[in-house]
C-alpha positions in Angstrom: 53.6 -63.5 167.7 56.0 -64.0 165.0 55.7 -60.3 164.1 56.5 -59.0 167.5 59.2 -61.7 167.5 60.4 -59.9 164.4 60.1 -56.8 165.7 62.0 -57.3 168.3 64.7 -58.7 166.7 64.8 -55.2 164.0 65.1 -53.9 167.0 67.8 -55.1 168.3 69.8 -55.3 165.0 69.4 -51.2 164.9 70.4 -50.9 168.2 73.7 -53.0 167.7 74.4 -51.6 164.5 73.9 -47.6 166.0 77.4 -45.6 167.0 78.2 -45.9 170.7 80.2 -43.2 172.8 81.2 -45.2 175.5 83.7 -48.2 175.1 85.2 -50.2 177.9 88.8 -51.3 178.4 90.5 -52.7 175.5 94.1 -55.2 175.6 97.2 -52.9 175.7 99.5 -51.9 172.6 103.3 -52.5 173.3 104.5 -51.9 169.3 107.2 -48.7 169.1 104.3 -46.7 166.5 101.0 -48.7 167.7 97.9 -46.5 167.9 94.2 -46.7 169.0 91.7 -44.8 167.4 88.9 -44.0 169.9 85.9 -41.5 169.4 87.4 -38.3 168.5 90.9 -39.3 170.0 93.7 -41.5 169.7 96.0 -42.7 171.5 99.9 -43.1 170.3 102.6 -45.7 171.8 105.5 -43.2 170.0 108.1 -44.9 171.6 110.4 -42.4 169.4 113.3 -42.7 171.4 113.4 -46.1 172.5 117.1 -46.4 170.7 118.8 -44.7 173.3 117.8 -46.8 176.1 120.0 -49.5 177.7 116.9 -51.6 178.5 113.1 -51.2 178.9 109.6 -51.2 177.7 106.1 -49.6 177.3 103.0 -50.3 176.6 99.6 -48.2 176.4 95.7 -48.8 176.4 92.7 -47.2 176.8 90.4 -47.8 179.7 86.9 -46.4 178.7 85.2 -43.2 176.6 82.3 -41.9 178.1 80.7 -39.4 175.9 84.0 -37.0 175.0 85.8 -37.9 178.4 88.6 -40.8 177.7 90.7 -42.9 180.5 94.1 -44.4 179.2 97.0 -45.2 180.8 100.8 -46.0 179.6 103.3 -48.2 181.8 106.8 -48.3 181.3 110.0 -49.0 182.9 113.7 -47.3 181.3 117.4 -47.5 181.8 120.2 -46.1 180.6 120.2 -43.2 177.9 120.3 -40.3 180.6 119.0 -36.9 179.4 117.3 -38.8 176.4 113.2 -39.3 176.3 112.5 -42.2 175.2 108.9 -41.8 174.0 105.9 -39.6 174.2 102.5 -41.6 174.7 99.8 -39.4 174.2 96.1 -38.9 173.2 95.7 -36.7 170.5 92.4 -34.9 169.4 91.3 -35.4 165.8 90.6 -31.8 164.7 91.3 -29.7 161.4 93.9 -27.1 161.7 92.2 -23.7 163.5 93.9 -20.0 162.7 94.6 -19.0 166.6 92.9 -15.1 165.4 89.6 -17.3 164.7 89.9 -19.6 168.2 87.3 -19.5 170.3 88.4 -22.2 173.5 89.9 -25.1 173.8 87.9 -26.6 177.0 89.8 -29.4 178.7 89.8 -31.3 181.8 92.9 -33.6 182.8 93.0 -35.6 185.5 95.7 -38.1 186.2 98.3 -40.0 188.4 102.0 -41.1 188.4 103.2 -44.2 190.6 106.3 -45.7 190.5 110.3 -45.8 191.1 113.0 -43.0 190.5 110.7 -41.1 187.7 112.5 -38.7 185.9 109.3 -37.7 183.2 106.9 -34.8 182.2 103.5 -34.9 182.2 102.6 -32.4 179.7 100.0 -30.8 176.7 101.9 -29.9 173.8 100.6 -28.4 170.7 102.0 -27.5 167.0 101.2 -24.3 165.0 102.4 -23.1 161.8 102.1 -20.5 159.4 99.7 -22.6 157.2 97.0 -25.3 157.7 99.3 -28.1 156.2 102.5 -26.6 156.8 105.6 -27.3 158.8 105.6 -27.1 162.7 106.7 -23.7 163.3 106.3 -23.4 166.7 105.5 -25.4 170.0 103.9 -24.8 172.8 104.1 -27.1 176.0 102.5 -27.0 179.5 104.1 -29.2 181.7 101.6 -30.0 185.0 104.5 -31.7 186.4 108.3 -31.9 185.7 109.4 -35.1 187.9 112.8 -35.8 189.0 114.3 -33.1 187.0 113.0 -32.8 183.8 113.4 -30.0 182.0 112.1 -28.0 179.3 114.4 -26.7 175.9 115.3 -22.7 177.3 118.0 -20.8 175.8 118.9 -19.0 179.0 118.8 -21.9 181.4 116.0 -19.6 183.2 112.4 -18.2 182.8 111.6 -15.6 181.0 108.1 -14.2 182.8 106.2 -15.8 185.2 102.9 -15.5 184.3 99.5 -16.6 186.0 96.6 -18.4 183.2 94.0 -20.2 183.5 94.0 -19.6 187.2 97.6 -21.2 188.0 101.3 -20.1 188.5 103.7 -20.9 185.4 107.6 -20.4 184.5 107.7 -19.3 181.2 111.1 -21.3 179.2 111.5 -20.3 175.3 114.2 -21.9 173.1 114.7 -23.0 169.7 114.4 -26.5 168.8 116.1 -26.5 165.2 114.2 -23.7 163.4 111.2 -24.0 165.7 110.3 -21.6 168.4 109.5 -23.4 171.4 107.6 -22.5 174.6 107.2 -24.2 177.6 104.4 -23.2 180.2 106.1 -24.9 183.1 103.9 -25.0 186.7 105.5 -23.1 189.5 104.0 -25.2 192.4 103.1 -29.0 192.7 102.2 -31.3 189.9 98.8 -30.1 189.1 96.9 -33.9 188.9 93.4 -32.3 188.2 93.5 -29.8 185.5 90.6 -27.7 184.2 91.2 -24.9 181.5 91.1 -22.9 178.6 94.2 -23.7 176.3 92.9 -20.5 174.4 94.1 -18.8 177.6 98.0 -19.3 176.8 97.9 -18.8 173.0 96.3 -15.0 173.6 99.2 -14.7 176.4 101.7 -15.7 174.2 100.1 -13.3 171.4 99.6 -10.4 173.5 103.1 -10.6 175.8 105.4 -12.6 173.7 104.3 -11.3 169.9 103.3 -14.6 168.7 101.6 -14.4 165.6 97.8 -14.7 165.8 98.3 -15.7 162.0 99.5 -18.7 163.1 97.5 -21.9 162.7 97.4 -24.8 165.4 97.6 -27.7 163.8 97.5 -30.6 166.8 97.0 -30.9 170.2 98.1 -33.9 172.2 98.2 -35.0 176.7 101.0 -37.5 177.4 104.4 -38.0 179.3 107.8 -37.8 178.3 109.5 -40.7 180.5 113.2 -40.4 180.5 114.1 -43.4 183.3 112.1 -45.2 185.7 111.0 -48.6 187.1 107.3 -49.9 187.1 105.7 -46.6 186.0 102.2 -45.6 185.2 101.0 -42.8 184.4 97.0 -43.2 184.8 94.5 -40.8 183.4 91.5 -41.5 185.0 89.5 -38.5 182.8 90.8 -36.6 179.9 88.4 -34.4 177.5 89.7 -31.3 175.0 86.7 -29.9 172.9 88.1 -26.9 170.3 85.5 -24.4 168.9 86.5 -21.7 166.1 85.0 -18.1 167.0 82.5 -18.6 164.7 81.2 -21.5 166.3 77.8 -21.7 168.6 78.8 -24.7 170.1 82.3 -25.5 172.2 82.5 -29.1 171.6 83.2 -28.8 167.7 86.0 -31.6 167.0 86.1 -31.6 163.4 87.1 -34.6 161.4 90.2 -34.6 159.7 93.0 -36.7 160.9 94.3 -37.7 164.1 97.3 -35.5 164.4 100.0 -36.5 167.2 103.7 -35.2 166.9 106.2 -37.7 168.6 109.0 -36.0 170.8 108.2 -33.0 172.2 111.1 -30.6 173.1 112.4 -31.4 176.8 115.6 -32.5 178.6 116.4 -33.5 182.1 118.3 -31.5 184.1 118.6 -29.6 187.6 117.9 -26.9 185.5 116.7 -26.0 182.0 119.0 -27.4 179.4 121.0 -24.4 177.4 121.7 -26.6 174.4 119.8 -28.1 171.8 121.4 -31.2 170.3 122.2 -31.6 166.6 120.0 -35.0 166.4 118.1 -34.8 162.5 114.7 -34.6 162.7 112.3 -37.2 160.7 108.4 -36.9 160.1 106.3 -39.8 159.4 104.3 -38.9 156.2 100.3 -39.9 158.2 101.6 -37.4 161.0 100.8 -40.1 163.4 104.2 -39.6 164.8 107.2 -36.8 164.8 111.0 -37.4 165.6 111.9 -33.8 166.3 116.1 -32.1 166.6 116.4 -31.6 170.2 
């Protein structure tokens, strides 16, 4: 009996001690640079911009991971600042940096909802490449699923420049420099797209093939948040995200590697009726972890 008792009890101590992938909801972060590591992702407050607001708040928290599929959600509620984000609270993927001429897919499924007063936000991927694996962000490529009450991304025409159809939806195509880097915004043509299901690999050989991006070019981070610019009692609610990269070389597509969490703060967008023209002259700082990214806009 006492064997069996101690048995038992091995048991159980093997069992509690053994890596889980599925968590349940954990208390909310409101700090300007709080983070929550979870699985292979984690989840950034980034309230970057918070300076330029006349009042507000934010705070973020994750819901559950089952298996590679994470729910988080961020609620917030900003005045004042117009035209000025005020944070980008994401969930980025830990991965090491992949050279886009040796990436094989970057599966992902997004599906989320927006409720709230007068939202002027984005709701959008956004991803980093540059020249080397540790280097500096050289370019950046969005796709917005939803510019709300008149967001808009950095363009340095005011207009599109194609209109191309990937990963099986309608997008207007912005480009515009954001300091020295080359930004692209995949903006959707229709509704907000709320359930998402693609191949990210689909836009980086677009923009190789039609708009001579280097396939030297390493991506460095990928990241799924908003960009809130003004708003009362938001929430942006993402009820099941999941982003699984694979090199070429790789037999499997759910290869998240383990190197650091990489999440890069403000990504390039304004609010307008249109596509903003100009950049701003704000100085650009980098927090040395890379857990968050003040960019020139």
């Amino acid at each position: 009996m006492k064997s069996s008792i101690l048995l038992l009890s091995c048991l159980s101590a093997l069992a509690a001690a053994s890596p889980t992938r599925t968590l349940q909801k954990r208390a909310d972060s409101c700090g300007q640079y709080d983070t929550i590591q979870t699985g292979d992702y984690t989840v950034y407050q980034n309230l970057w911009g918070e300076s330029s607001a006349t009042s507000g708040s934010q705070c973020s928290g994750v819901d559950s991971l089952s298996g590679s599929t994470l729910a988080w959600h961020t609620t917030w509620t900003w005045a004042g600042g117009q035209g000025q984000v005020k944070s980008f609270a994401n969930a980025g993927l830990t991965m090491s940096a992949v050279q886009l001429s040796n990436l094989g897919s970057v599966s992902t499924t997004w599906s989320w909802s927006y409720t709230g007063s007068d939202i002027v936000a984005d709701v959008a991927y956004d991803m980093f490449t540059s020249s080397s694996p540790g280097g500096s962000d050289e370019y950046e490529v969005m796709i917005w699923l939803a510019a709300l009450g008149g967001a808009g991304p950095i363009s340095s025409t005011g207009s599109p420049i194609d209109t191309p159809t990937v990963a099986g939806h309608s997008w207007k195509l912005y480009n515009g420099m954001n300091g020295a880097m080359n930004v692209y915004s995949f903006v959707t043509s229709g509704d907000s797209i709320e359930d998402f299901s693609a191949d990210i690999a689909d836009f980086f050989t677009y923009l190789e093939s039609e708009q001579s991006m280097p396939s030297s070019q390493y991506l460095l981070s990928i990241q799924a948040g908003t960009e809130p610019f003004s708003g009362t009692d938001a929430k942006l609610t993402t009820t099941a995200y999941s982003v699984a990269l694979a090199d070429g070389d790789s037999a499997s597509s759910n290869t998240t590697s383990a190197a650091t969490a990489s999440s890069s703060g403000a990504a390039s967008s304004s609010i307008s009726a249109a596509p903003t023209t100009a950049v701003a002259a704000a100085a650009a700082s980098t927090s040395s972890t890379g857990a968050c990214k003040r960019k020139a806009r």
